[in-house]
N, C-alpha and C positions, 0 to 999 in steps of 0.2 A: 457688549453682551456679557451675561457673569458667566460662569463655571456653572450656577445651576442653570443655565438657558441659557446651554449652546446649542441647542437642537438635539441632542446624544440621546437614544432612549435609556433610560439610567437602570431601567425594567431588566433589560436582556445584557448581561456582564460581556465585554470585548477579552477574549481571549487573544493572547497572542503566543502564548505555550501551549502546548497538550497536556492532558490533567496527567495519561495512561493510567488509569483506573487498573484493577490486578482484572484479567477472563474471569468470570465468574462460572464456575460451576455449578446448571441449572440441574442438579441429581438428575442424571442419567440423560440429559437431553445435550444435544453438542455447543459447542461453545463457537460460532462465528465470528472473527473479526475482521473488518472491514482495514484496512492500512493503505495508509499515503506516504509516500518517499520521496525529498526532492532531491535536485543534484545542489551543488554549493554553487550559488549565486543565480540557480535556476540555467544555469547552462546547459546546452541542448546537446545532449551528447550519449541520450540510450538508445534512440532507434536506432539502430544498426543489428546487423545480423548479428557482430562476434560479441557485440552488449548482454544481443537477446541470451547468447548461445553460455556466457557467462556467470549470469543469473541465473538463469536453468539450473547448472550448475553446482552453484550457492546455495540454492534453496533446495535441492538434493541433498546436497551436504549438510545442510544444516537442516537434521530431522527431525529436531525439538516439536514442530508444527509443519505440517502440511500445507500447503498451496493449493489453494484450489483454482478459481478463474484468478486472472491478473492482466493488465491492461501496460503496457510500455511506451509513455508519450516520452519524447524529447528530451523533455526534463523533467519528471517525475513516475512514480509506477503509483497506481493502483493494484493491492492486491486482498484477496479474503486470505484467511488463513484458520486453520483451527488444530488444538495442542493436540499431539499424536500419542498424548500417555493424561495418567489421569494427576501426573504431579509432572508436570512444562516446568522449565524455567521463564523467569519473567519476560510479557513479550519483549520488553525492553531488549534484554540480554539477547533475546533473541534474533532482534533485527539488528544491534550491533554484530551479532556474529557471521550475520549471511553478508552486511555492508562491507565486512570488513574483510572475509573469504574473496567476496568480488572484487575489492579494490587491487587485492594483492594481484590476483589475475587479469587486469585491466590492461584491454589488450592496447591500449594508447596513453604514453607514461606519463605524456603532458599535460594530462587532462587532471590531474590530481591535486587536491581533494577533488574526489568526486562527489562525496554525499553532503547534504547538510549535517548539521550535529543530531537533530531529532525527527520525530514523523509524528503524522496524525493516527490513531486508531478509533475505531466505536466499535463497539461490541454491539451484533444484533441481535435483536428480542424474539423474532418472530423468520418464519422460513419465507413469508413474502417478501420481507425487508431483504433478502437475498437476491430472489430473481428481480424484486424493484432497481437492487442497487445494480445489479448489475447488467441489466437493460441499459440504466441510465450512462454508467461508465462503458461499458462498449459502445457506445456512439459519441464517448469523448475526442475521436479521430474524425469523427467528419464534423464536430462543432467546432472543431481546430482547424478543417480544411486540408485536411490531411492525407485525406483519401473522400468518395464520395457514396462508399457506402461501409457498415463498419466491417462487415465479414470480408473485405477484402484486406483489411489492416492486418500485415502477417506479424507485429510484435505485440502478441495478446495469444491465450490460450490456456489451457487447465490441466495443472500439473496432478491432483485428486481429485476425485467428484470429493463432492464436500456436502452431506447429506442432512436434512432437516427433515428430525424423526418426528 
């Protein structure tokens, strides 16, 4: 089989980095984004209470962007977030700064690295893409088997309402 017919659909381009496109600023409407974090090598090592209780923390301290819902599996977080001023620094910067607040507090030393080097984001468009996504990510813990219903999963919770004017 050649290269042009391997089967690949050559239509839809295979990412394997995040572009992080800059928030855009919709004149006066909020800026949402959606963010993924893995651990290094996908090791299972956030649910825990003093993880949970860490990151809280972090994302306190680091008030460039607010938090809004956030989801805490094993090995990765889902979180929304949205800039708390009208000139943030890059989210980049910015989720380096909370990774790296948490790591220093990482209440178990052998577990380090904890983070990957990068994360997913997508900025969303519309105020339903909000409650769609995050319907669909809170019942990330019971498609994992992790619990059996998701409002029982205690490492998830919203640190700001995060509003769609």
């Amino acid at each position: 089989m050649s290269s042009a017919d391997d089967g690949r659909d050559r239509a839809r381009p295979s990412r394997k980095t995040p572009a992080h496109h800059p928030v855009h600023d919709a004149s006066n409407r909020p800026s949402i984004v959606f963010v993924t974090v893995c651990t290094q090598n996908r090791s299972r090592i956030l649910a825990t209470d003093d993880v949970h209780a860490v990151l809280r923390e972090a994302w306190l301290t680091a008030d460039a962007y607010r938090v809004g819902r956030y989801v805490i599996m094993p090995d990765h977080i889902h979180l929304f977030c949205s800039p708390a001023s009208h000139d943030p620094p890059s989210l980049r910067r910015w989720v380096q700064y909370w990774k790296s607040t948490a790591s220093r507090k990482w209440p178990r030393l052998g577990e380090h690295p904890v983070w990957q080097r990068s994360f997913w984001d997508t900025q969303l468009r519309r105020g339903e893409s909000y409650s769609e996504k995050w319907e669909y990510v809170r019942e990330n813990p019971v498609r994992a088997g992790l619990c059996d219903d998701s409002d029982t999963w205690r490492f998830q919770g919203e640190m700001d309402v995060l509003m769609w004017i």
